[in-house]
C-alpha positions as a Markdown table, in Angstrom:
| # | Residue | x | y | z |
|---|---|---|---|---|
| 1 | Unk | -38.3 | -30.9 | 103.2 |
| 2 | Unk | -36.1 | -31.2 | 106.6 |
| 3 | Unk | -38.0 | -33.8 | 107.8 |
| 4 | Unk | -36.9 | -35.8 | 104.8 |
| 5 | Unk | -33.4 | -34.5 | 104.9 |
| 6 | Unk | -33.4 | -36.0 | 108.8 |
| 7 | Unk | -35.0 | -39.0 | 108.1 |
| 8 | Unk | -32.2 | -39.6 | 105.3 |
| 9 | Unk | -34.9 | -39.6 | 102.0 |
| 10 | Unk | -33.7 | -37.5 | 99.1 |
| 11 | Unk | -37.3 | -35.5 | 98.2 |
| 12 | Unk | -38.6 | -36.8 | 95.3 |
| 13 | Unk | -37.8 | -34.7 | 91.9 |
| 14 | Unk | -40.0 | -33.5 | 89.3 |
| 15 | Unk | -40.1 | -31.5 | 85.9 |
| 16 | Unk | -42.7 | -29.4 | 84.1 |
| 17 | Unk | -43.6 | -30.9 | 80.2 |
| 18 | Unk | -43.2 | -27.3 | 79.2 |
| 19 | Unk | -39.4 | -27.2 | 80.1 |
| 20 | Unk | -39.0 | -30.8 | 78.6 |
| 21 | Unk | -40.8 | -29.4 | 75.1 |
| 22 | Unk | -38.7 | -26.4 | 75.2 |
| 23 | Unk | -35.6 | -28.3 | 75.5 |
| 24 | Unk | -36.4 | -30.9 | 72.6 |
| 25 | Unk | -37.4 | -27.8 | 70.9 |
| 26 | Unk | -33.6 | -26.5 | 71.3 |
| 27 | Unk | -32.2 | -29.8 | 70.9 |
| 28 | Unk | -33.9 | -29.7 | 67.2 |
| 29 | Unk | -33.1 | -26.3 | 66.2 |
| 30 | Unk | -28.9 | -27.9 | 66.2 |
| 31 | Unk | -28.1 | -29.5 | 62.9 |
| 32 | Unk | -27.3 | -33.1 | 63.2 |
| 33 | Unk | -30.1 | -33.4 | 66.6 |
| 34 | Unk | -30.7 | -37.1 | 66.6 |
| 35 | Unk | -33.5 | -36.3 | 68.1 |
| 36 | Unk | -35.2 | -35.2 | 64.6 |
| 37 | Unk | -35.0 | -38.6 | 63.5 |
| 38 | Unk | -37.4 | -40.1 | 66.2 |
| 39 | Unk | -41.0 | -39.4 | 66.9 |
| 40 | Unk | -41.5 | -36.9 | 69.3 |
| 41 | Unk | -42.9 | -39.6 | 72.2 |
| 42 | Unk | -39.4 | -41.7 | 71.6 |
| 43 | Unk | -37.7 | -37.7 | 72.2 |
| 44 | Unk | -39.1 | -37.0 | 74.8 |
| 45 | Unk | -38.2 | -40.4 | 76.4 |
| 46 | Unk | -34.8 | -39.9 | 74.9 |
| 47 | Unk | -34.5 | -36.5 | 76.7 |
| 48 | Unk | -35.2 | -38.1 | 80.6 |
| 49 | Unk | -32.7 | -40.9 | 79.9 |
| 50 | Unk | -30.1 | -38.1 | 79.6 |
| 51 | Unk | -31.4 | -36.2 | 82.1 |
| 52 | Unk | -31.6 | -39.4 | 84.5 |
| 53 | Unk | -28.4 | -40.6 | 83.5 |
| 54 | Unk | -27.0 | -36.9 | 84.4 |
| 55 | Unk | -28.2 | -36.4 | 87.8 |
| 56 | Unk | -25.7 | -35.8 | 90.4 |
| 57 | Unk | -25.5 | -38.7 | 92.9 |
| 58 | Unk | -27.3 | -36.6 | 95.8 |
| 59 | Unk | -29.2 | -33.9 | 95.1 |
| 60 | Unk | -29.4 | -30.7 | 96.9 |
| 61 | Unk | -31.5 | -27.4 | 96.4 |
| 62 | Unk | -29.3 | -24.8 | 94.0 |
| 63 | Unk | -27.3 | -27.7 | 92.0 |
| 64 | Unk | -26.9 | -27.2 | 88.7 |
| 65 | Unk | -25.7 | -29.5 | 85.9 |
| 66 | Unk | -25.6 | -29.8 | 82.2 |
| 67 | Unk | -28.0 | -32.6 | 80.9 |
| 68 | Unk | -27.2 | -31.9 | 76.7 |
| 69 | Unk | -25.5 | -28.9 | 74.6 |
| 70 | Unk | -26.9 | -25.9 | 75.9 |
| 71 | Unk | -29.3 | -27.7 | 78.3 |
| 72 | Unk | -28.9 | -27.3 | 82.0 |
| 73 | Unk | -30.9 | -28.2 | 84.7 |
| 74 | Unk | -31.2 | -26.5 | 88.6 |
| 75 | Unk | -32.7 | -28.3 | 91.1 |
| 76 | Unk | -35.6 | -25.5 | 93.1 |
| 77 | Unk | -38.2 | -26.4 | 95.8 |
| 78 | Unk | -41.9 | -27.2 | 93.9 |
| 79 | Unk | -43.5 | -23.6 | 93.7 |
| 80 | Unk | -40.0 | -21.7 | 93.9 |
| 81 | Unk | -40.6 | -18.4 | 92.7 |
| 82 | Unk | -44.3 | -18.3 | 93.1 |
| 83 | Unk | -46.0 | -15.9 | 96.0 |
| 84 | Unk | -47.8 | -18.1 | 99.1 |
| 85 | Unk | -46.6 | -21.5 | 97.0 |
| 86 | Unk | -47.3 | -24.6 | 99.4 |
| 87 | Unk | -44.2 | -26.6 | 100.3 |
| 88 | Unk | -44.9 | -30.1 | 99.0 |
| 89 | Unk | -41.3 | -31.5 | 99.6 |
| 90 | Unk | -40.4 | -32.5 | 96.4 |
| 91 | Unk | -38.0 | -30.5 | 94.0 |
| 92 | Unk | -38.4 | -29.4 | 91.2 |
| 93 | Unk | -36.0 | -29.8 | 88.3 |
| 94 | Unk | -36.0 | -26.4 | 85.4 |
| 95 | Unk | -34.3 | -26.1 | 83.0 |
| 96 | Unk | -32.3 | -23.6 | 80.5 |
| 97 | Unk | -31.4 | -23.3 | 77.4 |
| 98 | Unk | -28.5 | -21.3 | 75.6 |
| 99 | Unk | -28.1 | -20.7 | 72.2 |
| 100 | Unk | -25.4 | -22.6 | 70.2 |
| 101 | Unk | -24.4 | -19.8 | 67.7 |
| 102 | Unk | -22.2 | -17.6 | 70.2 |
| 103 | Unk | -21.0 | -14.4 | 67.8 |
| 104 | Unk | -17.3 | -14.5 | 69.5 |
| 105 | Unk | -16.7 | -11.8 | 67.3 |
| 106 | Unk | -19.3 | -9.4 | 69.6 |
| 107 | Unk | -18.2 | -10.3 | 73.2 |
| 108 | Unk | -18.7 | -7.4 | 75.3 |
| 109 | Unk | -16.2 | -7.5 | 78.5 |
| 110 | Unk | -18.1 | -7.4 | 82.2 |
């Protein structure tokens, strides 16, 4: 990943189909998802257009940024989290998904 970083390429970025499914899979659960109202090929497209168009200019290791409600990506190194993975220098893009029906009558103070 240095190398690239010295020679001035950004590492190339990838995602996993699971996390793509599972956010469509949020995305649909909210009432009014537009996404409902497409096939799920033309959602799945839909979904990397937003994600595309909501990529930070230059992207670093440990950014984070919200692609749709309660969808948020962080940029990781390919294999992050996984014992003896092999670098590849590419990132990997994962995602998370929050809920959209906060209780804020059960907040509990930290």
């Amino acid at each position: 990943m240095f190398e690239a970083i010295l020679r001035g390429k950004q590492p190339s970025l990838v995602i996993s189909a699971t996390d793509i499914d599972a956010a469509i899979e949020h995305l649909q659960s909210m009432p009014e998802a537009v996404l409902n109202k497409m096939p799920t090929a033309w959602g799945k497209e839909q979904f990397l257009i937003w994600l595309k168009e909501e990529l930070p200019t230059k992207i670093a290791v440990g950014d984070c940024f919200q692609v749709s409600t309660g969808v948020y990506a962080h940029i990781v190194p390919v294999g992050h989290g996984y014992l003896n993975a092999p670098d590849d220098h590419r990132n990997l893009v994962i995602l998370s998904v929050r809920s959209w029906h906060t209780d804020l009558d059960q907040l509990t103070d930290i």
